[in-house]
C-alpha positions in Angstrom: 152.3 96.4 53.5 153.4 99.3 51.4 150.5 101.2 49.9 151.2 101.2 45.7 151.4 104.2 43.4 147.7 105.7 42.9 145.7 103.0 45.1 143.4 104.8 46.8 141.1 103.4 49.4 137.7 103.1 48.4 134.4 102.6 50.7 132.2 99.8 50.4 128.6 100.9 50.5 126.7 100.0 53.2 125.1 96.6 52.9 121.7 95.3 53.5 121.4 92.6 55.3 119.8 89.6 54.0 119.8 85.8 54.9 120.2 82.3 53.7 118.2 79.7 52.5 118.4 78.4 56.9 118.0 82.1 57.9 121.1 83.1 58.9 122.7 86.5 58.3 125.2 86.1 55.2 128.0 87.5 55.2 129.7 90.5 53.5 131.2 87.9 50.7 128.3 86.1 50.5 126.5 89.4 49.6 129.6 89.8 47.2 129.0 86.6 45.5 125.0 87.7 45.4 126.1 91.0 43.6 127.8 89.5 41.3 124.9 86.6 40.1 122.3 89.1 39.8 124.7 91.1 37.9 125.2 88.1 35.5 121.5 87.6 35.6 120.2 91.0 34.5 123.5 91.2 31.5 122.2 87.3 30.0 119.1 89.3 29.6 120.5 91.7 27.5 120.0 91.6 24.0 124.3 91.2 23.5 126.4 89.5 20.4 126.5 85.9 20.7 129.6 85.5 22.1 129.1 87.8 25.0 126.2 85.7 25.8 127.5 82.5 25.8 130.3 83.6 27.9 128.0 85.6 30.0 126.0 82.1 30.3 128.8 79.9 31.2 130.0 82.1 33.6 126.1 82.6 35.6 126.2 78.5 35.4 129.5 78.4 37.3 128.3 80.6 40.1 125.0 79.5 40.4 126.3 76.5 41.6 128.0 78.6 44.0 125.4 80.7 45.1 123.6 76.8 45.8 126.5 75.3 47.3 126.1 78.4 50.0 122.7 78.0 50.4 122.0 81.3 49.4 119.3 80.8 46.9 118.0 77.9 44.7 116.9 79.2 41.9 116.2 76.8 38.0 117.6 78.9 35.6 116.7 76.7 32.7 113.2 77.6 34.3 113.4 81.2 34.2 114.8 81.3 30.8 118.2 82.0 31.2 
């Protein structure tokens, strides 16, 4: 596949590696999908306009229920306040 104008490759850094709620090594897009919950996580905390948290809120809900579906974590939210 053709490269396109101005894409340049960029290196993933390194990951650690972690495991699953059965123990077993996850994978480089399960870490992905990691990144980006305690991403969402840590920006609901924020103090942010109203709409930027709900949004922000809805969106932590839908992959949370990924991040359970994988078996990655299993975590209340409602629980820790968020």
């Amino acid at each position: 596949m053709p490269e396109r104008a101005g894409n340049t490759e960029r290196s993933l850094p390194e990951r650690a590696s972690s495991t699953d709620l059965l123990g077993r090594t996850t994978t480089a897009d399960e870490d992905a999908v990691l990144a980006v919950y305690d991403q969402l996580r840590e920006l609901v905390r924020s103090d942010l306009p109203p709409c930027a948290a709900a949004g922000l809120r809805a969106a932590l809900a839908s992959v949370a229920v990924v991040v359970t579906d994988l078996g990655l974590r299993f975590e209340h939210l409602l629980d820790e306040g968020v």
